[in-house]
Chimera marker file (.cmm) of the C-alpha trace (Angstrom):
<marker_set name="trace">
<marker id="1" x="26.707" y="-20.097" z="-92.907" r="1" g="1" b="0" radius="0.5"/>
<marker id="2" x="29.440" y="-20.377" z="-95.479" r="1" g="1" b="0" radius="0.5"/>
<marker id="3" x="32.852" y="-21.533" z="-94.073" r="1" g="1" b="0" radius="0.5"/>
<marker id="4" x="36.155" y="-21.869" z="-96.230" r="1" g="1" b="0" radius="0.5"/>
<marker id="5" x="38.051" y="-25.031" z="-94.496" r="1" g="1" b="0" radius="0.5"/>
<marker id="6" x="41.831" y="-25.119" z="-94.868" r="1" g="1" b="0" radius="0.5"/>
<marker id="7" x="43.732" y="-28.629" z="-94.395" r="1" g="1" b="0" radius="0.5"/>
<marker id="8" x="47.236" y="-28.471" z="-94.135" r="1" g="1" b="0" radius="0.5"/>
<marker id="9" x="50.321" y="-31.356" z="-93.809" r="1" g="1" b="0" radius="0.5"/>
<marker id="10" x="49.052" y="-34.568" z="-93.858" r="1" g="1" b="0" radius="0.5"/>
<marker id="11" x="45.053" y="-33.550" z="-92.778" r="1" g="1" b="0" radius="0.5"/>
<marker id="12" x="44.642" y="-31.669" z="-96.127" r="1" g="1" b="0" radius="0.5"/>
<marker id="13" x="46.574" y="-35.630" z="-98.107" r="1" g="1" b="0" radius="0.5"/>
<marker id="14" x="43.624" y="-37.183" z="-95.889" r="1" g="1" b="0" radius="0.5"/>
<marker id="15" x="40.686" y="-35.344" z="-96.773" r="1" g="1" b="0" radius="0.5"/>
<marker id="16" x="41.903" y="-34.703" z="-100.703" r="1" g="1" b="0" radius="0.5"/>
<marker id="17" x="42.025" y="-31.218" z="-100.878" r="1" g="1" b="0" radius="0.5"/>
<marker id="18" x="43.802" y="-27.880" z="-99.575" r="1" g="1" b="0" radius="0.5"/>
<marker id="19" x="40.402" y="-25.881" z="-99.101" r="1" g="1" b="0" radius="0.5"/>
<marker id="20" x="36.677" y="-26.586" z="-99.300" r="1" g="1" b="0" radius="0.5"/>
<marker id="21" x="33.741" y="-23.823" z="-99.047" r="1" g="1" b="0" radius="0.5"/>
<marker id="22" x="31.052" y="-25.425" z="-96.702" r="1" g="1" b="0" radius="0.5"/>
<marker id="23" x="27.469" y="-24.348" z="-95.864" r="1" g="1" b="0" radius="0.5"/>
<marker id="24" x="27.361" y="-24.984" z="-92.478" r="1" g="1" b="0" radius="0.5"/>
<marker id="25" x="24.154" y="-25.916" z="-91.121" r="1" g="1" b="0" radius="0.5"/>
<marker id="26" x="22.822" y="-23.710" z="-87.637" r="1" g="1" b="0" radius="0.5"/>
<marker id="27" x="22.823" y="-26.081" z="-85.246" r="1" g="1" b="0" radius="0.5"/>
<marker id="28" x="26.790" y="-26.466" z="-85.978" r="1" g="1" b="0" radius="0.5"/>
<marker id="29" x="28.194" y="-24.577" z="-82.941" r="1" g="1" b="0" radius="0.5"/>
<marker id="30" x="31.702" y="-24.976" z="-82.154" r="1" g="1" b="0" radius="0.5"/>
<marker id="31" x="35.167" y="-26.630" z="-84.246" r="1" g="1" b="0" radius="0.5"/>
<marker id="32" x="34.345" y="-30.013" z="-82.515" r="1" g="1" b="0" radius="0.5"/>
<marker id="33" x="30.579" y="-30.187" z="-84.028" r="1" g="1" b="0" radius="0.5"/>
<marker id="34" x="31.909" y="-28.699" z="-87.139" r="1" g="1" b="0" radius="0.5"/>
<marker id="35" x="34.665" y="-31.533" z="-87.450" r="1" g="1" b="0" radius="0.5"/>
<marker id="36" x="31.543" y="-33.822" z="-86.505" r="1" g="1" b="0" radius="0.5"/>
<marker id="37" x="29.737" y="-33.475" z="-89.316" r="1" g="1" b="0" radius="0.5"/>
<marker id="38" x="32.411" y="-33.046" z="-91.917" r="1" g="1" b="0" radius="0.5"/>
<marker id="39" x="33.251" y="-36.516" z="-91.028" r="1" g="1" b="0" radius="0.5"/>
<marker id="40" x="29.938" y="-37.624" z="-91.896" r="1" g="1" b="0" radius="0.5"/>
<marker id="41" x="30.536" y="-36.139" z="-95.031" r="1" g="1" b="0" radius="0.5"/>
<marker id="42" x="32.997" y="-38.238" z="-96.436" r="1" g="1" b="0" radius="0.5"/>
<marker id="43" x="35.396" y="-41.765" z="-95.443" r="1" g="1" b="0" radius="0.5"/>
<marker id="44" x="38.022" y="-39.646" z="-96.155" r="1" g="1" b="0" radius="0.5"/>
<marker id="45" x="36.849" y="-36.687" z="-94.076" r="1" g="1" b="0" radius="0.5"/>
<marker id="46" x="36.488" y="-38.857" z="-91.220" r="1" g="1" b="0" radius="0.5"/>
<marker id="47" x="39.808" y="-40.533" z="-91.360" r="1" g="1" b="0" radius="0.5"/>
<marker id="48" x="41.653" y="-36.748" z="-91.200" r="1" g="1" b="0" radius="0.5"/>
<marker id="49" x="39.332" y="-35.743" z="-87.953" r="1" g="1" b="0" radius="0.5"/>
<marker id="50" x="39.654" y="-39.311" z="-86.427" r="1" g="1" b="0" radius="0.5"/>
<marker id="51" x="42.437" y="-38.950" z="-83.649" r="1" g="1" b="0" radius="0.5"/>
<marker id="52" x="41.334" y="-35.041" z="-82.805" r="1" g="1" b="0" radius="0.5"/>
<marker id="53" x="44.684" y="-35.593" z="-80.454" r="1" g="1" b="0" radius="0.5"/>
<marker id="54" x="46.589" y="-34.326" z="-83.458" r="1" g="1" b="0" radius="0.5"/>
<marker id="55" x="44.428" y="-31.779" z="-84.815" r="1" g="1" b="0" radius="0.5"/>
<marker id="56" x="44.867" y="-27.983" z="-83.854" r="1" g="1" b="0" radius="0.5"/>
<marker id="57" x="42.709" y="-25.379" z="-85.398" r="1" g="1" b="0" radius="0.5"/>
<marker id="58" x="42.348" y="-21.636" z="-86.524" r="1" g="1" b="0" radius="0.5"/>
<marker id="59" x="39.139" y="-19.756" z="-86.395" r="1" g="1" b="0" radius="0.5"/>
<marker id="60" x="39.798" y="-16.633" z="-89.165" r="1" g="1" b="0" radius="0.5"/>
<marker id="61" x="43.564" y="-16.823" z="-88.533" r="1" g="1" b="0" radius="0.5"/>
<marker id="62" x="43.271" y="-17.016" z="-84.639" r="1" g="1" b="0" radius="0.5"/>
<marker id="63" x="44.741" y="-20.470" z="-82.909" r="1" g="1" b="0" radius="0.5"/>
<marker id="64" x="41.977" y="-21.696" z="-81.055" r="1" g="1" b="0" radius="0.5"/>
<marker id="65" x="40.854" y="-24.946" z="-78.690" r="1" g="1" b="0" radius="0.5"/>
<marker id="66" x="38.231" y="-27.121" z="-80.674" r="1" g="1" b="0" radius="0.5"/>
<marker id="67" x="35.445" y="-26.561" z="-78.344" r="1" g="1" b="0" radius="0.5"/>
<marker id="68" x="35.671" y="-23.053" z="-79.014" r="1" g="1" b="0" radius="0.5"/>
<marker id="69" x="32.240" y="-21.468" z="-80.505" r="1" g="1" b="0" radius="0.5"/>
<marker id="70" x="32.388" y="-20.738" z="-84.396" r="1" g="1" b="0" radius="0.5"/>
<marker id="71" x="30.535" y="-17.623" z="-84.061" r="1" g="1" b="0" radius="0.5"/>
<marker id="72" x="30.529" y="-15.783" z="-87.414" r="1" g="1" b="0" radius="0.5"/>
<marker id="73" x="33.844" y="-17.575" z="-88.481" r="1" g="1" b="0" radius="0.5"/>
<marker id="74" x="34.457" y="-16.811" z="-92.196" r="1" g="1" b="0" radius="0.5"/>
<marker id="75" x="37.664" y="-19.478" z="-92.281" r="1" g="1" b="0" radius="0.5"/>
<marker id="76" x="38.444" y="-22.578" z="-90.256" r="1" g="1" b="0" radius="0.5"/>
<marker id="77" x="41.803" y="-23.969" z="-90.838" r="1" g="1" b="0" radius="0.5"/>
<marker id="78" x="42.318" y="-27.456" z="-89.763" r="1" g="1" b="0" radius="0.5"/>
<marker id="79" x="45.984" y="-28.453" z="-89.115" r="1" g="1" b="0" radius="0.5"/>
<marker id="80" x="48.629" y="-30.614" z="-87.278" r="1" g="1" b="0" radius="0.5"/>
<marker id="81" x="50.593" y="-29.554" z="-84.213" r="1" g="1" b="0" radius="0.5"/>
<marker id="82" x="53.200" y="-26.656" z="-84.746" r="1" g="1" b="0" radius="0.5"/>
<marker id="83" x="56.976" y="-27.218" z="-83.508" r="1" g="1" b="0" radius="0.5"/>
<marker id="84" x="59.800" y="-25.515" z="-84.007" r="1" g="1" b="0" radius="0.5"/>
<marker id="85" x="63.662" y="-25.994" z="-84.187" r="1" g="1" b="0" radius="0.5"/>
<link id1="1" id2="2" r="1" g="1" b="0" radius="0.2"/>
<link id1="2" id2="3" r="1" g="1" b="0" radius="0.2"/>
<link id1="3" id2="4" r="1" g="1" b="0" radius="0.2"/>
<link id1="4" id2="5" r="1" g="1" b="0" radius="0.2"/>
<link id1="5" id2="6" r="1" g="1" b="0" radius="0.2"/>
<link id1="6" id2="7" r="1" g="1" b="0" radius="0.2"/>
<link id1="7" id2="8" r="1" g="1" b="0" radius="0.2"/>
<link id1="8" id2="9" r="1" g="1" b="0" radius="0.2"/>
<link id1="9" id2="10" r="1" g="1" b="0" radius="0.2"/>
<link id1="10" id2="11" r="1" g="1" b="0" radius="0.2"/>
<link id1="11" id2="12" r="1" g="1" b="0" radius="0.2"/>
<link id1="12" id2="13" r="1" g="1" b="0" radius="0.2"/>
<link id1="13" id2="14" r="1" g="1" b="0" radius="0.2"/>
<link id1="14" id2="15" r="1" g="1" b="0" radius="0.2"/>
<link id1="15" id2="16" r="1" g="1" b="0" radius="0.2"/>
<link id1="16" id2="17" r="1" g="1" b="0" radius="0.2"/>
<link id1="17" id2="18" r="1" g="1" b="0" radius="0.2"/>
<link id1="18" id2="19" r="1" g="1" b="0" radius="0.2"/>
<link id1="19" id2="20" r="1" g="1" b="0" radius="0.2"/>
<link id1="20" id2="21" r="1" g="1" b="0" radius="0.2"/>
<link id1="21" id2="22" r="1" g="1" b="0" radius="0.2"/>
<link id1="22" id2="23" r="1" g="1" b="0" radius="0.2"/>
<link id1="23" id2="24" r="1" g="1" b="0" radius="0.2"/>
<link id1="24" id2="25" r="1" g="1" b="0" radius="0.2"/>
<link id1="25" id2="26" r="1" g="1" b="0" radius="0.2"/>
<link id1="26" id2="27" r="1" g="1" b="0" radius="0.2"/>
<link id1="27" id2="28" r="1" g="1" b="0" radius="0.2"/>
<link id1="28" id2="29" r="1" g="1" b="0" radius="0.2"/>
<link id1="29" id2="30" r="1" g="1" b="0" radius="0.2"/>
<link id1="30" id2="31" r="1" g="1" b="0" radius="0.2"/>
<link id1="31" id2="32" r="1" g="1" b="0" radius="0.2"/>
<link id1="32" id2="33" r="1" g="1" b="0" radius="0.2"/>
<link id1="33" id2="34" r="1" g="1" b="0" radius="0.2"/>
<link id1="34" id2="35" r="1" g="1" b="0" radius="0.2"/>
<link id1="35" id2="36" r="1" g="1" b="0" radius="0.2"/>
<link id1="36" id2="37" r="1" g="1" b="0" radius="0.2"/>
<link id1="37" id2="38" r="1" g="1" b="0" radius="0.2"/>
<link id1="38" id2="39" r="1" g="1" b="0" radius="0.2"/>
<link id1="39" id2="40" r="1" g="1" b="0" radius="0.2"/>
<link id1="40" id2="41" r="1" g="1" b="0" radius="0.2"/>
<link id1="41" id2="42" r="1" g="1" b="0" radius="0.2"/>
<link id1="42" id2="43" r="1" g="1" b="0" radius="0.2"/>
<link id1="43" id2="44" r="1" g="1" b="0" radius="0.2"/>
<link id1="44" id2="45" r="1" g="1" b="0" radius="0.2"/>
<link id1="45" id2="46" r="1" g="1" b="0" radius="0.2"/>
<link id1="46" id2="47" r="1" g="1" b="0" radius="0.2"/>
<link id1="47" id2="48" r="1" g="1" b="0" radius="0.2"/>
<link id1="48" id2="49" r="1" g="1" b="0" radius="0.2"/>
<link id1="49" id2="50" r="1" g="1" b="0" radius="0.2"/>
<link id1="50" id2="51" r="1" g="1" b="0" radius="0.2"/>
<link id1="51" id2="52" r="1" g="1" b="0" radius="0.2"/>
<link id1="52" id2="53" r="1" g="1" b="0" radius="0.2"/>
<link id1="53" id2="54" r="1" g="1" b="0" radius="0.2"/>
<link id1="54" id2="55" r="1" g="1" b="0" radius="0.2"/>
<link id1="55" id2="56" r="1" g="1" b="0" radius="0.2"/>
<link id1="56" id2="57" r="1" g="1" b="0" radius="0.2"/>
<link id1="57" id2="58" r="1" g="1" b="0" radius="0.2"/>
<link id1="58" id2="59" r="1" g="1" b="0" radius="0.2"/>
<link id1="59" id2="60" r="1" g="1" b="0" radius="0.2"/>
<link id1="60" id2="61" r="1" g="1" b="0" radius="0.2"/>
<link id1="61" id2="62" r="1" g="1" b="0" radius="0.2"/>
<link id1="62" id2="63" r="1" g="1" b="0" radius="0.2"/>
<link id1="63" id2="64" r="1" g="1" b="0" radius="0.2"/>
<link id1="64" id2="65" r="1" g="1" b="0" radius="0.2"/>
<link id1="65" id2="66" r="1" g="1" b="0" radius="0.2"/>
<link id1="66" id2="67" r="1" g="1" b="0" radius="0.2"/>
<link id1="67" id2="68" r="1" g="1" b="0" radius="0.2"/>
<link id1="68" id2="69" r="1" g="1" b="0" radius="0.2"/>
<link id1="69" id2="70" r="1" g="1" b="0" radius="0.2"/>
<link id1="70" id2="71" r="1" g="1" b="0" radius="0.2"/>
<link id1="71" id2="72" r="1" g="1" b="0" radius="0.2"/>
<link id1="72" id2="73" r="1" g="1" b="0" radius="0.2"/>
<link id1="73" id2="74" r="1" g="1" b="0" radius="0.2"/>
<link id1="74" id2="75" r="1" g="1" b="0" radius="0.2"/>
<link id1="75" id2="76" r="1" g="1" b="0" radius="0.2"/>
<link id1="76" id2="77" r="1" g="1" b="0" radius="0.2"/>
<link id1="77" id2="78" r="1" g="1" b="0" radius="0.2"/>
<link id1="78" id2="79" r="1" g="1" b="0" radius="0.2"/>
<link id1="79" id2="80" r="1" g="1" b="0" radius="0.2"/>
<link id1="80" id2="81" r="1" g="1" b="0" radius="0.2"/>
<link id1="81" id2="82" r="1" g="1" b="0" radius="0.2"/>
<link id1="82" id2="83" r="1" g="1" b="0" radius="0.2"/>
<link id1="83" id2="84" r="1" g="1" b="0" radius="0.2"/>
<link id1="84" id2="85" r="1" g="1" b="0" radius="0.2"/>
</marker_set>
């Protein structure tokens, strides 16, 4: 399944990029399992998903928990925690 990943703040300095198409193996299930095996894609990959304390995600502009299921998820955006002022 082909995913476009979106980093933002300091995830998307960490992995190198602002946006990555993926082909997402099958057995990849959920944000967790996709964050998984991105970071066994790449040192730098792994340092951005390390603490997943500070990571909040999007599922096709939707805020969503990272053990939620990917389903038929066309964009995963990867992020920091939101505050306001």
């Amino acid at each position: 399944m082909a995913v476009e990943m979106l980093y933002f703040a300091w995830v998307r300095e960490r992995v190198g990029t602002g946006s990555e198409l993926v082909d997402v193996p099958g057995e990849i299930d959920t944000v967790a399992a996709l964050l998984d095996w991105l970071a066994r894609r790449s040192e730098r990959h792994a340092a951005a998903f390390a603490d997943r304390g500070r990571l909040r995600a999007a599922i096709d502009q939707h805020f969503v928990p990272l053990d939620t299921p990917l389903g038929r998820a066309r964009e995963v955006a990867i992020f920091p925690p939101v505050t306001g002022g």
